[in-house]
VOPAGU-2260 file (C-alpha; in pm, 1 decimal, decimal comma):
REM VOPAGU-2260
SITE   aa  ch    i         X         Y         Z
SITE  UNK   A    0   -2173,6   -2588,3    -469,6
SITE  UNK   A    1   -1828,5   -2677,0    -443,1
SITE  UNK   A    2   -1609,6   -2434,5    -286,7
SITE  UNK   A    3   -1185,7   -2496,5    -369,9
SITE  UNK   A    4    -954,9   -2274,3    -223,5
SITE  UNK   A    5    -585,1   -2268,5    -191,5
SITE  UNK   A    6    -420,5   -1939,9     -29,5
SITE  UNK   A    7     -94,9   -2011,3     137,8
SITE  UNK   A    8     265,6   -1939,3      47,5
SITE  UNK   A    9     505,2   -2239,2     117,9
SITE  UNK   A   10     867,9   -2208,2     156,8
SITE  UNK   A   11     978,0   -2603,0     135,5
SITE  UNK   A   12    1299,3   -2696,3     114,2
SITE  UNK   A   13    1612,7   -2799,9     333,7
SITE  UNK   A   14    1747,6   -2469,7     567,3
SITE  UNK   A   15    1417,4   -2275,7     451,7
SITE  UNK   A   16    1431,3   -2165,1     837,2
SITE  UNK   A   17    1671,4   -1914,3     731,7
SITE  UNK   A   18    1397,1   -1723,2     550,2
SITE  UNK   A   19    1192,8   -1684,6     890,2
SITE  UNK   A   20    1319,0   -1301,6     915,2
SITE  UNK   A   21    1237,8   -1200,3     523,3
SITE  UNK   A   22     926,5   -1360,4     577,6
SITE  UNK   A   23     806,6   -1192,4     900,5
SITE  UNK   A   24     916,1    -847,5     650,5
SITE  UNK   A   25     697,3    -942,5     408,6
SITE  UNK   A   26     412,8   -1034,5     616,4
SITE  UNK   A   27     496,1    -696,5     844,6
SITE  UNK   A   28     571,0    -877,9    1150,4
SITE  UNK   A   29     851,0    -670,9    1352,6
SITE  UNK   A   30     753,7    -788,3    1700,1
SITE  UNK   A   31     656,0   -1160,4    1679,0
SITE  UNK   A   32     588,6   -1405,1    1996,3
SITE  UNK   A   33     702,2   -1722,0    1934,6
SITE  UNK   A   34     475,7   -2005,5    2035,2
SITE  UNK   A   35     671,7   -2310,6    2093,3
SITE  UNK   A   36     751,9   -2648,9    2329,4
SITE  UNK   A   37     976,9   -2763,1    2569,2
SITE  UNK   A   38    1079,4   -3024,1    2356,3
SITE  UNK   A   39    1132,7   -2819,7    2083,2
SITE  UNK   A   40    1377,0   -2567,7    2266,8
SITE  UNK   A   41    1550,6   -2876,6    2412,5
SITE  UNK   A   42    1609,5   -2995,2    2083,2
SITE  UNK   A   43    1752,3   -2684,5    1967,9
SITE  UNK   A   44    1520,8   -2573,1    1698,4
SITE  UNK   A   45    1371,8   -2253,3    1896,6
SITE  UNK   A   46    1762,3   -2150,6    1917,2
SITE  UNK   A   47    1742,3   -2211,3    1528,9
SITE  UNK   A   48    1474,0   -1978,2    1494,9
SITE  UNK   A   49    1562,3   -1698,3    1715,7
SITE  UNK   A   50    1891,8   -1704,6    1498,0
SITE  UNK   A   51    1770,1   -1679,0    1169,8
SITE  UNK   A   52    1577,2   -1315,5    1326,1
SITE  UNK   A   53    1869,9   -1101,2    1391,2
SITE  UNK   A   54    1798,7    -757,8    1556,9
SITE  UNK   A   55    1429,1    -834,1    1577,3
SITE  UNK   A   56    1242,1    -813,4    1967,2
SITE  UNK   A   57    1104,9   -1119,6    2033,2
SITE  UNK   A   58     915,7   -1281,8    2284,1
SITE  UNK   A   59     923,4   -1679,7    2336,0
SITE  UNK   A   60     584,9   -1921,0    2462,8
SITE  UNK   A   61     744,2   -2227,6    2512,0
SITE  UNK   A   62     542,5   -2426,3    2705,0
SITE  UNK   A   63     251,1   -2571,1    2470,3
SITE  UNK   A   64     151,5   -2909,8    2592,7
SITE  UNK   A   65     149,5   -3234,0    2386,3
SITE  UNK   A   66    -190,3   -3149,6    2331,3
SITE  UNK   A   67    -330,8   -2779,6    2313,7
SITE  UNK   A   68    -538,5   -2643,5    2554,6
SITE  UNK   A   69    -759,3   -2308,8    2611,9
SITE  UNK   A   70    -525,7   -2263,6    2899,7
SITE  UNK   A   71    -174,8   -2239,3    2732,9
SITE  UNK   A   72    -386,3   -2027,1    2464,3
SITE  UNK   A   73    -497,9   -1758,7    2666,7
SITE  UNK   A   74    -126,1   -1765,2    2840,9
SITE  UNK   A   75      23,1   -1689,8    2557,2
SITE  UNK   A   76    -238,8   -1484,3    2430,8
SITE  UNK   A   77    -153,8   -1243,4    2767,4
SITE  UNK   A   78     221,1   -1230,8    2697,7
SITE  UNK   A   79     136,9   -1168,4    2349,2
SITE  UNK   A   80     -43,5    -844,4    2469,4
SITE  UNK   A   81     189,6    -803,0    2717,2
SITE  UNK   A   82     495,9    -754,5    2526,8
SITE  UNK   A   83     341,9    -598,8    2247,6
SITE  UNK   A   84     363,8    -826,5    1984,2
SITE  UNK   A   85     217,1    -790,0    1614,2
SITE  UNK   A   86     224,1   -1165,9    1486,5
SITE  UNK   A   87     340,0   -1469,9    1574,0
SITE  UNK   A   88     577,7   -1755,7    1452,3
SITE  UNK   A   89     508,9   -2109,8    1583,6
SITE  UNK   A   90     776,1   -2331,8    1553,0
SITE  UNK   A   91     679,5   -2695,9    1628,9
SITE  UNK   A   92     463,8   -3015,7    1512,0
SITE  UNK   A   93      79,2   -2944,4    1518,6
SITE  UNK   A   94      29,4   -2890,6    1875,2
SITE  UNK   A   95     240,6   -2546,4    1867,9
SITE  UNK   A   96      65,9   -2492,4    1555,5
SITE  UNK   A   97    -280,5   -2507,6    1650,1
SITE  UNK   A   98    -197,2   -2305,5    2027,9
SITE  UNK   A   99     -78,0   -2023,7    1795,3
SITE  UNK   A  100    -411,7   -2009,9    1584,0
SITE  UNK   A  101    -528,1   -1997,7    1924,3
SITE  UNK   A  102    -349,4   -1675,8    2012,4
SITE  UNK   A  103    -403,1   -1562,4    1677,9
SITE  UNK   A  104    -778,7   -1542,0    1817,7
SITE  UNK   A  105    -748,8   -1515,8    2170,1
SITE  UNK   A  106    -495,6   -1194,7    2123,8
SITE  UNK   A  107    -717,7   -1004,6    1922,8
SITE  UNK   A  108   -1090,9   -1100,3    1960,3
SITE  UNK   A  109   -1347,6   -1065,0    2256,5
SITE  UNK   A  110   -1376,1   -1367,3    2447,2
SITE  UNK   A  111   -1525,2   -1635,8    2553,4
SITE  UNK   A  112   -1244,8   -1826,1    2352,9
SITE  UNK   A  113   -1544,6   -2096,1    2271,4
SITE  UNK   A  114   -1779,2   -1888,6    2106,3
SITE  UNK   A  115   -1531,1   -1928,2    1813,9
SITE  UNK   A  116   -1547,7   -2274,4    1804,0
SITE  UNK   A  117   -1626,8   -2448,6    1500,3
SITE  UNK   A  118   -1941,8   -2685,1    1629,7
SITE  UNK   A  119   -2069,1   -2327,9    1842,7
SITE  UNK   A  120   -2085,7   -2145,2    1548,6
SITE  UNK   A  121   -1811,0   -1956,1    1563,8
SITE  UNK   A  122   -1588,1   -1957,6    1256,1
SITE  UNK   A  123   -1799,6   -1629,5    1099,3
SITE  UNK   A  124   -1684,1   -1449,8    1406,4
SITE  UNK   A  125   -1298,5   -1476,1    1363,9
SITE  UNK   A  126   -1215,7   -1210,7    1136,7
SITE  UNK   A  127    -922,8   -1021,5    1012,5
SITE  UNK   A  128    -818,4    -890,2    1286,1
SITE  UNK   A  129    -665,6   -1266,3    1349,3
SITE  UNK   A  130    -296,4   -1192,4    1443,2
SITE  UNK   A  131     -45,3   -1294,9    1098,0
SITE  UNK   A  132      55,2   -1619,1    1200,3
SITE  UNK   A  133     422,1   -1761,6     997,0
SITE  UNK   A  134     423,1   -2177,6    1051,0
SITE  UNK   A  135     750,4   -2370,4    1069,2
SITE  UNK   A  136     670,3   -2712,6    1133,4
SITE  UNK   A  137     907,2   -2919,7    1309,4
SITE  UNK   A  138     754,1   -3297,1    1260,5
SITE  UNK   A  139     512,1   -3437,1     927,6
SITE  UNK   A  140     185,4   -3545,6    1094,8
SITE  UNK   A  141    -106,3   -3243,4    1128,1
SITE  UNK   A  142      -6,5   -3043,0     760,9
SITE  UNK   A  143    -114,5   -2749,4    1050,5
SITE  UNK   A  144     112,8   -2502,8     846,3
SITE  UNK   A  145    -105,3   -2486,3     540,5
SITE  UNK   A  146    -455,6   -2573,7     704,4
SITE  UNK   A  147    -741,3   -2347,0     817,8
SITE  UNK   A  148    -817,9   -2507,2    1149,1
SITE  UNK   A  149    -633,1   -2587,4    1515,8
SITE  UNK   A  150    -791,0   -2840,2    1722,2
SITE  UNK   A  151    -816,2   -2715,2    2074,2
SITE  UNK   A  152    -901,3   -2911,7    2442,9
SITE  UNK   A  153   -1110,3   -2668,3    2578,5
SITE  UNK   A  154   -1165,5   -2567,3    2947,8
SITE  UNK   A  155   -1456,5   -2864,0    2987,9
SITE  UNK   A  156   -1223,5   -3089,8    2844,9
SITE  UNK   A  157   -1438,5   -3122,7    2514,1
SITE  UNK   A  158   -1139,9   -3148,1    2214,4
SITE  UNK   A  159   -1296,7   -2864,8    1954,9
SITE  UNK   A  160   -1213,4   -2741,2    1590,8
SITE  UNK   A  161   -1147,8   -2375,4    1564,3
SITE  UNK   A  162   -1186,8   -2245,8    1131,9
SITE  UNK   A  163   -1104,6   -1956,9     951,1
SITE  UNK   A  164    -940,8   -1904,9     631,1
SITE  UNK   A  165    -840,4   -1591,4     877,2
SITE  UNK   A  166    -624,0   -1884,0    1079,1
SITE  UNK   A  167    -400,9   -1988,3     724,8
SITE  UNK   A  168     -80,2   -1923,6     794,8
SITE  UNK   A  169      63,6   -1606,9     608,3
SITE  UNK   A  170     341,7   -1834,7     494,3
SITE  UNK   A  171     506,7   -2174,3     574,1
SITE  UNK   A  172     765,4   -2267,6     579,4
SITE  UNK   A  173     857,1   -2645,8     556,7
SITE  UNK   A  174    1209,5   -2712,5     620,5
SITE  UNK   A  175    1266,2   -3116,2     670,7
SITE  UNK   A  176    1630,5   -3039,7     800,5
SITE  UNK   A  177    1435,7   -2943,4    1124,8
SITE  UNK   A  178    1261,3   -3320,4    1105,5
SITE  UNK   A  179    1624,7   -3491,0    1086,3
SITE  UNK   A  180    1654,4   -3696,6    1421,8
SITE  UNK   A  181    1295,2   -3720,9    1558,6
SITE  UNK   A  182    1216,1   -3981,5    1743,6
SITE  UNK   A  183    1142,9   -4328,0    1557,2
SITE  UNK   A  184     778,8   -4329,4    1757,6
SITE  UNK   A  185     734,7   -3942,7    1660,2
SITE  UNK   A  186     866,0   -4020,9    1321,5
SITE  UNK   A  187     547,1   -4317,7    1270,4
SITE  UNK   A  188     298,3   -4131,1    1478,4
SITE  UNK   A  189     283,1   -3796,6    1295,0
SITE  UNK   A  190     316,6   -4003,6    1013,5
SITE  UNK   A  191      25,8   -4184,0    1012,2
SITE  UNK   A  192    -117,6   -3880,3    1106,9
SITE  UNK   A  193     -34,7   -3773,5     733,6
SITE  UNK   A  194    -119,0   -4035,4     583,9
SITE  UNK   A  195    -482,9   -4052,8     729,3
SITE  UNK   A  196    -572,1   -3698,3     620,9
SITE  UNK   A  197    -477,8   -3811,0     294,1
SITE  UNK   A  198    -702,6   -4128,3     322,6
SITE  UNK   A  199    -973,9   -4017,5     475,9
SITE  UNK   A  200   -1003,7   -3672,0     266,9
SITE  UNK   A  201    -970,0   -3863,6     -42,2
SITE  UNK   A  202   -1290,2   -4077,9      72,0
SITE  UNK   A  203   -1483,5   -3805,8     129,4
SITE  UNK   A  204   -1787,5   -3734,5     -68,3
SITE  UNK   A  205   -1687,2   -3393,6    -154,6
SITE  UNK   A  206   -1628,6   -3254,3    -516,0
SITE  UNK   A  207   -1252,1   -3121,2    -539,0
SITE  UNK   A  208   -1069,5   -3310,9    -805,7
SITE  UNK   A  209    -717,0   -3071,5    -683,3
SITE  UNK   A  210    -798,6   -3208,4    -358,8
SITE  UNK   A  211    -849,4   -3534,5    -447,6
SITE  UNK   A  212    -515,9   -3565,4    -637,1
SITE  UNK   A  213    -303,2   -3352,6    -387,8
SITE  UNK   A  214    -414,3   -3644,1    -103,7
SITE  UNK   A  215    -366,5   -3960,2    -362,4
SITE  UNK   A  216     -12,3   -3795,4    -470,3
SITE  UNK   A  217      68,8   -3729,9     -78,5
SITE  UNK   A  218     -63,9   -4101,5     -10,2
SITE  UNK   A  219     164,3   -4245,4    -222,7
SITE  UNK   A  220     474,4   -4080,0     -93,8
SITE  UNK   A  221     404,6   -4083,0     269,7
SITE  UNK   A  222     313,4   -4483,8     257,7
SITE  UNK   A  223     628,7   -4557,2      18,6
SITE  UNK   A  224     849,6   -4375,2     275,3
SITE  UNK   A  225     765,7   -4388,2     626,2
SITE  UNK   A  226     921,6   -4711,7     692,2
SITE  UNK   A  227    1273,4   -4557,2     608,9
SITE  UNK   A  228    1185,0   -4205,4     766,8
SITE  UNK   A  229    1128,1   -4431,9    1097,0
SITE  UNK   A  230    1361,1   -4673,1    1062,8
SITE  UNK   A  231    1679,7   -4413,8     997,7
SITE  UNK   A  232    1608,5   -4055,6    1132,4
SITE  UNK   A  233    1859,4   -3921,2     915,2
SITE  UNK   A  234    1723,8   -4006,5     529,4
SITE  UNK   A  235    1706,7   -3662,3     373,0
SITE  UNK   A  236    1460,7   -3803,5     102,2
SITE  UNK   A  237    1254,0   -3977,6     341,8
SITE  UNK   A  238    1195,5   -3706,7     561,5
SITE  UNK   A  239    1163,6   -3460,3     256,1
SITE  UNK   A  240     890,2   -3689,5     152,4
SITE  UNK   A  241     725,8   -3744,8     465,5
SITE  UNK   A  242     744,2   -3363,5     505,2
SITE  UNK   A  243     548,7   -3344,8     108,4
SITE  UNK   A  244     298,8   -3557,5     232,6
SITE  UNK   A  245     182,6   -3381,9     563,9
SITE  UNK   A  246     147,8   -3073,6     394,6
SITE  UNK   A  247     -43,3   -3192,6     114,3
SITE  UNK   A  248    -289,4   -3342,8     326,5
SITE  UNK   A  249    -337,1   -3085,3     507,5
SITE  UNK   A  250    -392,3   -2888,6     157,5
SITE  UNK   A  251    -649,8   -3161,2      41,2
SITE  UNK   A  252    -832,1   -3168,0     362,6
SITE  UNK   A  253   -1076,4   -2863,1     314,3
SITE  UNK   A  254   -1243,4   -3143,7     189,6
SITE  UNK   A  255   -1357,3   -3277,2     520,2
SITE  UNK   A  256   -1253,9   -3546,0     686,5
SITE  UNK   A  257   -1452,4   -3819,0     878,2
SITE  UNK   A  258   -1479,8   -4087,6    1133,9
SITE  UNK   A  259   -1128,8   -4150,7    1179,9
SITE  UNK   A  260   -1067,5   -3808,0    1287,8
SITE  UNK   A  261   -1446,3   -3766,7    1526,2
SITE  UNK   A  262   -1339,5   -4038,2    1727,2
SITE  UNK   A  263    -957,9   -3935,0    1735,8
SITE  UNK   A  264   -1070,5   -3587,4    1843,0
SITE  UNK   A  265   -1349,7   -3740,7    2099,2
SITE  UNK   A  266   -1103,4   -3990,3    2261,7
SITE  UNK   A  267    -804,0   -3746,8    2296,6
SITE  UNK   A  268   -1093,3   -3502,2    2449,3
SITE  UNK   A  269   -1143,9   -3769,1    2706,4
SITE  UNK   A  270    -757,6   -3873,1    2751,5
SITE  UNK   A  271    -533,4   -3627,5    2630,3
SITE  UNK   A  272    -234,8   -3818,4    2691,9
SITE  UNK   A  273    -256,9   -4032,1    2366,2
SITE  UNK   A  274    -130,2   -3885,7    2069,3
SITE  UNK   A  275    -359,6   -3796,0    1797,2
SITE  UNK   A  276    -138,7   -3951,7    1510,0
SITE  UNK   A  277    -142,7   -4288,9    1651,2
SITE  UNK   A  278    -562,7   -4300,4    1728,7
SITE  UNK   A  279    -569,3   -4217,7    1335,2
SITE  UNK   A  280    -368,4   -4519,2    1266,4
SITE  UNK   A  281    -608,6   -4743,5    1489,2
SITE  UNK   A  282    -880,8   -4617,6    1373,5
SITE  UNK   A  283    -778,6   -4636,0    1006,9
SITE  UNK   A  284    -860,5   -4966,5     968,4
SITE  UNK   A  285   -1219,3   -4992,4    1117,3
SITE  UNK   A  286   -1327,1   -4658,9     915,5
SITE  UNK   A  287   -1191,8   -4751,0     589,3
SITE  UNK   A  288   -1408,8   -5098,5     597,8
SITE  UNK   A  289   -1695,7   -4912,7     702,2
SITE  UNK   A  290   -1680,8   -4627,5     427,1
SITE  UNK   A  291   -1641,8   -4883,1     149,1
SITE  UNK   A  292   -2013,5   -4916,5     173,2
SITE  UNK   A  293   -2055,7   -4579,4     112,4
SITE  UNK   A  294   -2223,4   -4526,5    -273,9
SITE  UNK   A  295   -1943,7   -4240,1    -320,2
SITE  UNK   A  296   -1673,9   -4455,8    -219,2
SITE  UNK   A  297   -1819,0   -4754,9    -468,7
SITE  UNK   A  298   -1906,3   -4512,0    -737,4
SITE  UNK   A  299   -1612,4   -4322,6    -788,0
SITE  UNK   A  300   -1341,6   -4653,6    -643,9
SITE  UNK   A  301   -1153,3   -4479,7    -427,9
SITE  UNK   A  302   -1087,9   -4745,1    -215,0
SITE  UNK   A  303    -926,1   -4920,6    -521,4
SITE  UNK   A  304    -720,1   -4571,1    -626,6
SITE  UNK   A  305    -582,0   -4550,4    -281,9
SITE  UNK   A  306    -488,0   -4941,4    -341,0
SITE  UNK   A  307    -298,2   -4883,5    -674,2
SITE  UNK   A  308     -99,2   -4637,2    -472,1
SITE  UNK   A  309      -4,3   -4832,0    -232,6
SITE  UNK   A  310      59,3   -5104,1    -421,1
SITE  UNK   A  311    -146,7   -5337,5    -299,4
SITE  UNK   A  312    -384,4   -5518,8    -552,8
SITE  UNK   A  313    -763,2   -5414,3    -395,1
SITE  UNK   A  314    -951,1   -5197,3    -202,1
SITE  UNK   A  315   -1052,1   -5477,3      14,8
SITE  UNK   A  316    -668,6   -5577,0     111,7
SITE  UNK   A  317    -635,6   -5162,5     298,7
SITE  UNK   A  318    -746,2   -5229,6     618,7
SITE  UNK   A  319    -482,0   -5514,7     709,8
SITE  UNK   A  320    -231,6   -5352,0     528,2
SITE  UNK   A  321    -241,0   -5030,6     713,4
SITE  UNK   A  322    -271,6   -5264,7    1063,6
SITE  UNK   A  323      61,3   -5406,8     951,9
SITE  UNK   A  324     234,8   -5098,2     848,1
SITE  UNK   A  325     148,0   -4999,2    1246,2
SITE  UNK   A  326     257,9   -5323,9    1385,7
SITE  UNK   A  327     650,2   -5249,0    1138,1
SITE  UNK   A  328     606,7   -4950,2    1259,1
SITE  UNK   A  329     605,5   -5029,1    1638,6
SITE  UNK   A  330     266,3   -4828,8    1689,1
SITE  UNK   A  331     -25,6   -4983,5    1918,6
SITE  UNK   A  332    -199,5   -5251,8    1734,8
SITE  UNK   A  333    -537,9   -5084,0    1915,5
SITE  UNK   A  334    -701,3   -4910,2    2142,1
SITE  UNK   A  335    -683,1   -5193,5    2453,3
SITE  UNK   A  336    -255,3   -5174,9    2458,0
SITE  UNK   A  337    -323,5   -4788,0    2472,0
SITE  UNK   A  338    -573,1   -4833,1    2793,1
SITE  UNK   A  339    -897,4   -4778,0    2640,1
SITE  UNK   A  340   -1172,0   -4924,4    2824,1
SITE  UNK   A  341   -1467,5   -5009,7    2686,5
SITE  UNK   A  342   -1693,7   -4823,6    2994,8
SITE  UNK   A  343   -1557,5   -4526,2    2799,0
SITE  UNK   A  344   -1748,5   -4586,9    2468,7
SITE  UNK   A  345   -2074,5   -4389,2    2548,8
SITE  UNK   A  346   -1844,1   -4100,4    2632,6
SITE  UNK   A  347   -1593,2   -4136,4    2296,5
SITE  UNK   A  348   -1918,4   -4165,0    2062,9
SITE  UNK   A  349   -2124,0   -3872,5    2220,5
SITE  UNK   A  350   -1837,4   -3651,0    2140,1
SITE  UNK   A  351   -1779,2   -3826,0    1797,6
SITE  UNK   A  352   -2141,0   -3752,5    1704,5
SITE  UNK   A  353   -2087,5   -3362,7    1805,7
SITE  UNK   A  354   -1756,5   -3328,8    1602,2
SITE  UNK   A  355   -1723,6   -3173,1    1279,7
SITE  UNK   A  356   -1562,3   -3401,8    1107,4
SITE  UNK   A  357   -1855,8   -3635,7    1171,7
SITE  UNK   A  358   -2070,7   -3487,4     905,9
SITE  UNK   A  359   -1833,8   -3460,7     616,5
SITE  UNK   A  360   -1766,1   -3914,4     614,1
SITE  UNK   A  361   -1913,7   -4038,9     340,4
SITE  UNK   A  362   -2125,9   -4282,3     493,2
SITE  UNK   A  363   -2331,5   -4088,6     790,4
SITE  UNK   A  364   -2261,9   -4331,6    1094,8
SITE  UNK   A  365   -2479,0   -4393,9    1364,4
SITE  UNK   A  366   -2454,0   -4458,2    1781,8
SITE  UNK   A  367   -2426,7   -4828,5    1690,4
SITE  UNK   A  368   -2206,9   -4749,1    1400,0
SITE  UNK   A  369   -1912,9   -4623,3    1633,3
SITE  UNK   A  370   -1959,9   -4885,2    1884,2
SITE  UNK   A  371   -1845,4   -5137,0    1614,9
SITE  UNK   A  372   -1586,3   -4941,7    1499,2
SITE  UNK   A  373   -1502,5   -4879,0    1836,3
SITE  UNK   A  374   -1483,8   -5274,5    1873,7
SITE  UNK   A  375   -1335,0   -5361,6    1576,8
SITE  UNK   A  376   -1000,0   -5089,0    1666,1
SITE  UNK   A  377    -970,6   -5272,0    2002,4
C-alpha cells in the first residue's frame, strides 16, 4: 500500500525570520531553547533570531558540531530541562536541525537515546510527547525543516536515522535572505546534497506520483541554479531556488532513498569530518549507473525524465554530467582526494548494508555491489 503524507506548514520567502515569534504563538511555544552552531552565531543569524522574539525567555545551544552527535543531543536535551523550556527553534543547516529532533526526543522520552533509532526499532516509540520543534534553515542541502527524520552519530560511532512524523517540524520557515553569503564550498556541498535527495528519491521504486514530481520539479531548479548560487553568494533568485529545491526534496523523500545516502551515512559514521553533501555528490555517479539496471528505473524511464530536466539528451549521459558539475563546482572529484582508503571498505559497506536507506534503492545491492561502487567513486 502506498502511504503519501504531507503535514508541514512552510513560511518561504525573503525576511520570513521575522515570523519566528507569531509562529512559536501559534505552535504555543513561550519558552523555546534554541539549538544552534558556532558558525551560525558568528555569522550573525542566532542574533537574527533572538531579535525577531521580543520579550520571550530564551535559552541558546550553540554548540552542535558539523555533524550531530548523541552527545551534543543529550547536552542540550539537559539545558532544555534545565531551563524549563516547552519547544525548541533550531536555526541552522541540517546538522542543527537534526540535534534538535534529537532533543525533541531526548527532552521528553525515557532513554537509552538508541532505542529510538530507526534500524533498532524505534520510530513506534517516539510519540507525541516529542517537544514542538519550529525549523529555520540557514543553508539548502538536508530539506531537514520539512522532513521526518535527523541523522544522528551515535555514542559507538554508528551514523543512525531517527523517524517520526512526531519529529516534522510544527512549521518552517525558509527564509533564503539567511543563505545570502555562504560560503562558495557550503553553497555546492549542501547543494548537491539537494539535488541527490531529489535524484535518488525520484529513482526509487516507490508509488508517490506528488513525490515523484515535487523531486523532478526541485531537480530541475537546483541543477539550473547552483552554478550561480556558488559562483555569486549574493543572487537572490539563485539562492531562492536553491532554497525551493532542498525543501522539496526533503518533501519527496518519504519515498526512500538509497545507496547514495547508505554509504554517505556509513562513511561519515566512520569519519565524521567529511561533509555529508559532498559524499552524495561522489557517490551520485556510481549509484545512478548502477540503478539504471533496476526494472523500475527501465520501466517507468526515470533515468531519461531526470535527463530532460537537466537538459542533457539521455539517461546514460547523468553520471558524467553530475562528475562535472562537481569538478565546476570545486567539490572532490572522489573519495581518494577526500582520504578514503580502501582498507576502510569492509567497514563503509557493513554499515551501508545495516542502513535504512539501503532497503528502499531500487535495485537491492549486494557486499560486492558496494565494493564496485565503492571503486568506481574513488
Amino acid at each position: 500500500m502506498a502511504f503519501i503524507y504531507y503535514v508541514t506548514q512552510v513560511q518561504f520567502e525573503f525576511g520570513a525570520i521575522q515570523l519566528l515569534s507569531q509562529e512559536c504563538k501559534r505552535v504555543g511555544i513561550t519558552r523555546p531553547l534554541i539549538v544552534t552552531d558556532p558558525g551560525v552565531k558568528a555569522a550573525g543569524i542566532l542574533q537574527k533570531a533572538l531579535d525577531a522574539l521580543p520579550g520571550m525567555t530564551v535559552a541558546v545551544f550553540d554548540q552542535t558540531p558539523s555533524n550531530p552527535t548523541e552527545a551534543a543531543v543529550l547536552a542540550a536535551a539537559e539545558l532544555y530541562k534545565t531551563s524549563g523550556c516547552d519547544g525548541l527553534i533550531a536555526v541552522g543547516g541540517g546538522s542543527a536541525i537534526d540535534c534538535a529532533k534529537g532533543v525533541a526526543i531526548a527532552a521528553t522520552h525515557e532513554g537509552p537515546f538508541t532505542r529510538y533509532a530507526t534500524i533498532e526499532g524505534g520510530s513506534p516509540k517516539i510519540t507525541g510527547r516529542a517537544a514542538p520543534l519550529i525549523a529555520v534553515p540557514t543553508t539548502s542541502g538536508t530539506g531537514s525543516e520539512v522532513a521526518r527524520g535527523a541523522i544522528i552519530i551515535v555514542g559507538d560511532h554508528r551514523k543512525l536515522g531517527f523517524h517520526s512524523w512526531h519529529l516534522v517540524p510544527k512549521t518552517a520557515i525558509c527564509d533564503p535572505e539567511l543563505t545570502l553569503g555562504l560560503p562558495a564550498r557550503l553553497t555546492a556541498a549542501t547543494g548537491m546534497d539537494a539535488i541527490a535527495h531529489c535524484m535518488e528519491t525520484f529513482m526509487s521504486a516507490a508509488f508517490n506520483p506528488p513525490a515523484d514530481g515535487i523531486a523532478l520539479d526541485g531537480l530541475e531548479r537546483g541543477w539550473a541554479h547552483i552554478e550561480h548560487a556558488t559562483r555569486d553568494g549574493g543572487d537572490r533568485e539563485a539562492r531562492l531556488n536553491m532554497m525551493s529545491a532542498s525543501m522539496q526534496g526533503a518533501m519527496a523523500f518519504q519515498k526512500g532513498l538509497g545507496c547514495v545516502h547508505s554509504l554517505s551515512h556509513s562513511l561519515g559514521g566512520v569519519d565524521p569530518r567529511l561533509h555529508h553533501g559532498a559524499l552524495n555528490a561522489v557517490f551520485l555517479p556510481a549509484v545512478v549507473r548502477f540503478n539504471a539496471g533496476a526494472e523500475s528505473v527501465q520501466k517507468e524511464h526515470r533515468l531519461a525524465r531526470m535527463a530532460r530536466v537537466m537538459g542533457l539528451s539521455s539517461g546514460s549521459e547523468i553520471p558524467d554530467a553530475i562528475k562535472a558539475m562537481n569538478a565546476r563546482l570545486g567539490l572532490a572529484p572522489g573519495l581518494a582526494a577526500m582520504g578514503v582508503q580502501p582498507g576502510q571498505f569492509s567497514q563503509i559497506i557493513e554499515g551501508a548494508l545495516a542502513d535504512h536507506c539501503h532497503q528502499t534503492n531500487p535495485r537491492l545491492a549486494s557486499v560486492q555491489d558496494y565494493e564496485a561502487m565503492l571503486k568506481d567513486s574513488m
